[in-house]
N, C-alpha and C positions, 0 to 999 in steps of 0.2 A: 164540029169541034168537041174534042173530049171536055167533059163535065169539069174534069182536074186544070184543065187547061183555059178553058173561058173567062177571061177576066171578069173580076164580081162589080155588083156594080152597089158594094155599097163600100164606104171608103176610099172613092174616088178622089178626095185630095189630101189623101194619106201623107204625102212629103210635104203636107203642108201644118202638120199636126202638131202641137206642141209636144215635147218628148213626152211626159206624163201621161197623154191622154195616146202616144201615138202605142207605146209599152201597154197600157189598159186593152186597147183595140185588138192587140196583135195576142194577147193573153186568152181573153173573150171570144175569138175564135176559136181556138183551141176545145171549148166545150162542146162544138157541133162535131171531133170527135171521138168522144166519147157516145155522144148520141148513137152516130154511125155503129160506132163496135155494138154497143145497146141492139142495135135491131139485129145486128149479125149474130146474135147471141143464140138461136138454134140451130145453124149450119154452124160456129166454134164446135155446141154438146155435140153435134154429130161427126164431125170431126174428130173428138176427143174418143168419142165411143169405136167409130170403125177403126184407129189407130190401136187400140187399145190391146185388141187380140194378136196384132200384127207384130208387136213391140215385147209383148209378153213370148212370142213364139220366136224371138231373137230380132227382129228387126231393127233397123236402123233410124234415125230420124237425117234427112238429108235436106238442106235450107239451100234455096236458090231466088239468087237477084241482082240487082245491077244498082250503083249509086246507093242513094237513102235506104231506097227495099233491099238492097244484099246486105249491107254492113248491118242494118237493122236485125237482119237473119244472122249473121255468125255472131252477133252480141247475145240474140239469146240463147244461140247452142252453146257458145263458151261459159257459159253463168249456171249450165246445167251440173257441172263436177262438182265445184264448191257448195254449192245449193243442196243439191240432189245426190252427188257421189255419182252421178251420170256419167260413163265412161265416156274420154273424148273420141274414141272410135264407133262410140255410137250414134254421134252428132256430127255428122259431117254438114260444112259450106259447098258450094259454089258463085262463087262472085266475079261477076265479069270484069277481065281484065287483071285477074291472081288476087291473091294476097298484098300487092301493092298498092289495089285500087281500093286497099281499108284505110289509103293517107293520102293519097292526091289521085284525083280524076284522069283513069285512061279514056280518053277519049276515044270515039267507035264502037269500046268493046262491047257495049251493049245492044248494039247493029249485029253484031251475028251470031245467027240461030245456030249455022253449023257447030261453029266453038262451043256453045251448050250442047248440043248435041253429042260431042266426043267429050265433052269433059262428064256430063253424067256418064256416059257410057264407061266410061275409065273406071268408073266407079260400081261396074257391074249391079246394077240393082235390081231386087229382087223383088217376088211376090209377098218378103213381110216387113221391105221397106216403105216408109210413111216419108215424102216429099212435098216441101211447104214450097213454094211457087209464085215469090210476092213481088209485086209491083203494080206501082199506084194507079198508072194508065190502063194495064193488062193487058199491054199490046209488043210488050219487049221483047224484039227477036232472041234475046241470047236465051231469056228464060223460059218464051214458046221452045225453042226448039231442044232445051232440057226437058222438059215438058212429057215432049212426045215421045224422047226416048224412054224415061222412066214409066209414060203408061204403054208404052210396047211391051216393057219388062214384068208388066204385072204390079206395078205399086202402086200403093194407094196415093193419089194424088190428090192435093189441098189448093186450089187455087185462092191466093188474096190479092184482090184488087181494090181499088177506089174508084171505077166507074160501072157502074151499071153494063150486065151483057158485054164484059170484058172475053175479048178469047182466052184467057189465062184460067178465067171460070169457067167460062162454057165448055172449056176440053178436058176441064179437070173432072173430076170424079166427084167433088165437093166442091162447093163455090161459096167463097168467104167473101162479100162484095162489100164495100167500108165508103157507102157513098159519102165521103165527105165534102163532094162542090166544089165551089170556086174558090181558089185560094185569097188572101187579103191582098197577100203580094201575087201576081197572077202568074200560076203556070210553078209557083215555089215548093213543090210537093216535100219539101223536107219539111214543112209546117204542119198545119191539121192532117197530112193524107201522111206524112210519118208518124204523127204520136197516133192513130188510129192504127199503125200497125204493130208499132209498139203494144199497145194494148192488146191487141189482138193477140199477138205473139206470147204477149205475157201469161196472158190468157190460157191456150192451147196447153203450151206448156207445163204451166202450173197445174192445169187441173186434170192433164195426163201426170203427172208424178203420183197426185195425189191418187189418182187410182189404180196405180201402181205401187201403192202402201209405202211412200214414203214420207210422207205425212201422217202424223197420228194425232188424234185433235187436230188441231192446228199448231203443230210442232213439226221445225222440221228437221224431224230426227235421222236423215239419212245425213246429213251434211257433213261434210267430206273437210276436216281442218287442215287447211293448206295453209293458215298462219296466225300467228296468236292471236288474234282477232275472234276468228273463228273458232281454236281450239276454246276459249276462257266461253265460247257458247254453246257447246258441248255441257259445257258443268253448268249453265244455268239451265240447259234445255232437261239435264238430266236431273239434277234439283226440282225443277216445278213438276216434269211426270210423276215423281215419286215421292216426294214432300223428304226426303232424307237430307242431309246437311253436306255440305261441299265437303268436307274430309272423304267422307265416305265412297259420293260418286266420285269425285278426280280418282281416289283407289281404284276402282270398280275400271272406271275408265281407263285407266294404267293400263290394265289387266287386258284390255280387251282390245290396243289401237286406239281408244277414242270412239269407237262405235255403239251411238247413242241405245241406239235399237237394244243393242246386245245387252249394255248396260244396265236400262230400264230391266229388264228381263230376269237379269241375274237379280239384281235386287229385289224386284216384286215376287222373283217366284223363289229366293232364296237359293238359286241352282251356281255353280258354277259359271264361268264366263265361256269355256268352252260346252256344256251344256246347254247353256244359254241360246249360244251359236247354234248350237244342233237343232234344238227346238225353233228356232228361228226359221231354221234351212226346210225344219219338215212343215212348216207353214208359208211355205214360199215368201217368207220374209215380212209376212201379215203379223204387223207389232201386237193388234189389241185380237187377234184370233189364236199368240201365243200366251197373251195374258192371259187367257179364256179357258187354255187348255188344258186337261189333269195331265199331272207328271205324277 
């Protein structure tokens, strides 16, 4: 029996728990992972790193899973635009059983491999597509058999599981393995073996943007204002890089879209907003390698 699937044998009379202590129990687990992602943490850097050239040379990032591990994947590719300004066609899902199965349960679809199979293949991928591969068991037909077709095609493939010597890892290219054990509720992987992918995901992907220079410091100056939320943090992000007073950047910003990068740029280096850009473009969008540069 899978590692995910073995009922634990500590809180054994959990439906007998008073609520307070049953909410503390079920919280408390949740730390074992973070452990898990903890130890996965040089198969992620390496992950990050082999992605890295692939993604720069136009690649795609492509997220494939079934239940908790699919939806868990299309949550972090959609959160990449607003975030990151990450085009949504560079973040593609697959989730078994469509788009409908990110609100009620198809049941089977995760039973077949062929269906993975033609749905990545639809999706033609390439040698400088990067394919994340998640699921808790690491034994999901629909996602093996996506799987196989993207490393037929040459892409780099990420397997993340939650059991040890998962086939999901063992065939991938990279094995992300997120031993998080027995669940509290047994066999409930939307608990510790979801938030360990969660993290995982957050993970990867964050700290591929970041070395993709869209983060500078720890600002994230590529963010993409799709609503006033966002835009009013545009002018703080652009305020603290440059110490200048909000009249000034929101101007700056006017000028430019909202485009923090550009912003910082024009003001620091006193250049126009289309200058700015240009100088931008000849440092392949490297914010503090254009503050660096002579103009």
């Amino acid at each position: 029996m899978l590692n995910t699937e073995t009922p634990s044998h500590l809180h054994t009379n959990l439906d007998l728990y008073p609520t307070a202590q049953l909410a503390e129990a079920i919280i408390d687990d949740q730390f074992n992972a973070l452990q898990a992602v903890r130890k996965a943490a040089p198969a992620l850097a390496q992950a990050v790193d082999e992605a890295v050239p692939r993604i720069e040379a136009g690649g795609r990032l492509i997220y494939v899973g079934a239940g908790t591990s699919g939806r868990l994947g299309v949550l972090d590719g959609v959160e990449l635009l607003p975030t990151f300004s990450w085009p949504n066609e560079r973040a593609l899902s697959l989730l078994a059983g469509g788009k409908q199965a990110m609100f009620v349960a198809v049941e089977g679809a995760e039973d077949d491999a062929e269906t993975g199979s033609a749905e990545m293949h639809a999706l033609a991928p390439g040698i400088h597509d990067v394919v994340l591969l998640i699921a808790a068991s690491g034994t999901t037909p629909y996602v093996l058999g996506a799987l196989d077709t993207a490393k037929k095609a040459g892409a780099l493939t990420i397997g993340i599981a939650n059991n040890p010597d998962a086939p999901v890892c063992t065939r991938s290219a990279i094995a992300v393995t997120l031993d998080t054990g027995s669940e509290i509720i047994s066999g409930s992987t939307r608990l510790k073996a979801g938030t360990a992918q969660k993290i995982a995901l957050n993970t990867f992907s964050s700290a591929l943007m970041v070395r993709l220079h869209k983060v500078y410091g720890n600002l994230m100056v590529d963010v993409k204002p799709t609503n006033i939320k966002l835009l009013k943090r545009t002018v703080s992000l652009t305020m603290h890089a440059t110490g200048k007073d909000e009249a000034l950047c929101r101007s700056i910003l006017e000028e430019c879209d909202f485009h923090v990068k550009t912003a910082i740029v024009a003001i620091e280096k006193q250049l126009s907003v289309a200058a700015a850009g240009d100088l931008l473009d000849q440092h392949g969008g490297n914010l503090r390698q254009a503050l660096s540069a002579q103009v």
